[in-house]
N, C-alpha and C positions, 0 to 999 in steps of 0.2 A: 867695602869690607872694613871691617872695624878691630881694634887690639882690643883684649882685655878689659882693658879699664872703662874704654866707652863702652862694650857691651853691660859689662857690670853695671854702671849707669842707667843705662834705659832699663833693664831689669830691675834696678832700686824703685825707677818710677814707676814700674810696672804692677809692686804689690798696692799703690793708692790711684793707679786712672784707669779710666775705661778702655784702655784697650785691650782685647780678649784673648791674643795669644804672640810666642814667636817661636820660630823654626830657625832653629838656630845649626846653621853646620857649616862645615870647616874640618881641616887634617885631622889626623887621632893624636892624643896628647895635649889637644892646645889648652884646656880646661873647659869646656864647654858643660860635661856632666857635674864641675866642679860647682860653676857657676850658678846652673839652675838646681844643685841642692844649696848653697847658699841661701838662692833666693824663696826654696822652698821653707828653710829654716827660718826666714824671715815670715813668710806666710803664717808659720804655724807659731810664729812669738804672740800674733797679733788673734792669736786663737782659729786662728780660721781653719778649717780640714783640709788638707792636703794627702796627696798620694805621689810617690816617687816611684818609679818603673822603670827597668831595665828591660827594654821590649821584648829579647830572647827569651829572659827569663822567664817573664811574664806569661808566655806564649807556652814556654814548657810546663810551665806550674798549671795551665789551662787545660792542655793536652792530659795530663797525670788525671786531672778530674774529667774529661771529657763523659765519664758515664755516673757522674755525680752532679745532678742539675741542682740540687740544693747549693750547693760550695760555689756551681759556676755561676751561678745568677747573683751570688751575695759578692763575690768577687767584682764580675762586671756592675754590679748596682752603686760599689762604693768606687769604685773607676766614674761613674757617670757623677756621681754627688758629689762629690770633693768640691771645692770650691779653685782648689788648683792640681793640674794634673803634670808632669810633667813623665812625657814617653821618651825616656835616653835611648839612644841608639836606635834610633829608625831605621830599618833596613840592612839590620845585621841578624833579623831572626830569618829562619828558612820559609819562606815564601808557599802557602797554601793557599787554596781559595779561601777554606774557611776561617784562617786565621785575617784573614784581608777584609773580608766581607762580612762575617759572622762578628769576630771581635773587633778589630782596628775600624773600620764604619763605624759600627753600631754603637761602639765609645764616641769617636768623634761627631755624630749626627747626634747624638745626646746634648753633648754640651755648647753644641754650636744650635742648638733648637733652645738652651736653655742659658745661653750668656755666661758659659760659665768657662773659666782661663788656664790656658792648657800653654803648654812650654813642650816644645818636642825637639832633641837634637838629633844631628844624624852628622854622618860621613858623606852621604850625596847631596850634592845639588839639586836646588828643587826642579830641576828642569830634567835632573833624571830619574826622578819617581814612578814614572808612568811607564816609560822600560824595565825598572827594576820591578815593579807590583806587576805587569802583566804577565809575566812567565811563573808560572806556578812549579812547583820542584817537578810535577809530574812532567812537563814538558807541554800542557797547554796553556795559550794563550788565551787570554780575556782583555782586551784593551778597553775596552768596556767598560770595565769593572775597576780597572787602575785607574781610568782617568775618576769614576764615579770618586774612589778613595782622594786620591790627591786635590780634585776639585773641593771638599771637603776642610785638607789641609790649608788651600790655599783661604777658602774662608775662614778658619779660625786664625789663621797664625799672618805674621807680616814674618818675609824672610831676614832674615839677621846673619850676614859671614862674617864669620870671625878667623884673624887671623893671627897668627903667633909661632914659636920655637914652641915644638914638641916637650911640655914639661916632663914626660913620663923618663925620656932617655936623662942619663945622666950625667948635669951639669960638667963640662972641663972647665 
């Protein structure tokens, strides 16, 4: 597990080498969404397209157009092209199938088909992705299907924890 500052670090490196992604999680508060918009704002000094996502949200702004495929395809099109993607907060949106398998795949099988650098934080440990994505809100199971997502995860990203005091509470 790493503090702040060395994650910050491998992230600096991260916007000039070849490696394609990191999954980055750890407590809430510690800066971790602070961190990879940092280093998104570094991407996009250097010109390069970027997209920054807060996965609930992301999820809900998808659901609102679900019966507008125009907006939803132009949505997920620039999710895929960005040259850096970063999903905050993995597994804090409510768990569908087709938000698992329709969007969160079908992004990440894009840019891991096309080498392209994605940064995703979360609250869970990657060892418990595959329990959190199998259970759908409806109450079925697909283990199947979470492991297809997470395997996925694991090809794009190298895991990264990060640990630290909760910056959010306030300092005594």
């Amino acid at each position: 597990s790493a503090h702040f500052k060395s994650v910050m670090g491998t992230l600096v490196k991260f916007v000039e080498d070849n490696s394609l992604g990191y999954f980055i999680f750890g407590d809430l508060g510690i800066g971790k969404s602070y961190i990879s918009a940092a280093v998104t704002n570094e991407f996009a000094k250097k010109n390069h397209s970027v997209a920054f996502v807060h996965v609930p949200s992301l999820l809900s702004l998808l659901k609102q157009n679900f019966n507008n495929s125009y907006e939803l395809d132009r949505i997920l099109r620039k999710l895929k092209s960005v040259k850096l993607l970063v999903r905050d907060d993995l597994g804090a949106e409510p768990i569908t199938s087709w938000s698992r398998d329709k969007i969160l795949l079908s992004i990440l099988n894009d840019r891991l088909e096309n080498k392209r650098k994605t940064i995703i934080t979360s609250n869970y440990r990657p060892e418990l992705l595959v329990g959190l994505y199998k259970l759908d809100t409806r109450g079925v199971s697909d283990e199947i299907r979470a492991r297809r997502l997470v395997d996925r995860i694991h090809a794009l990203t190298s895991p990264l924890e990060m640990t630290g005091k909760n910056r959010r509470i306030a300092q005594k």
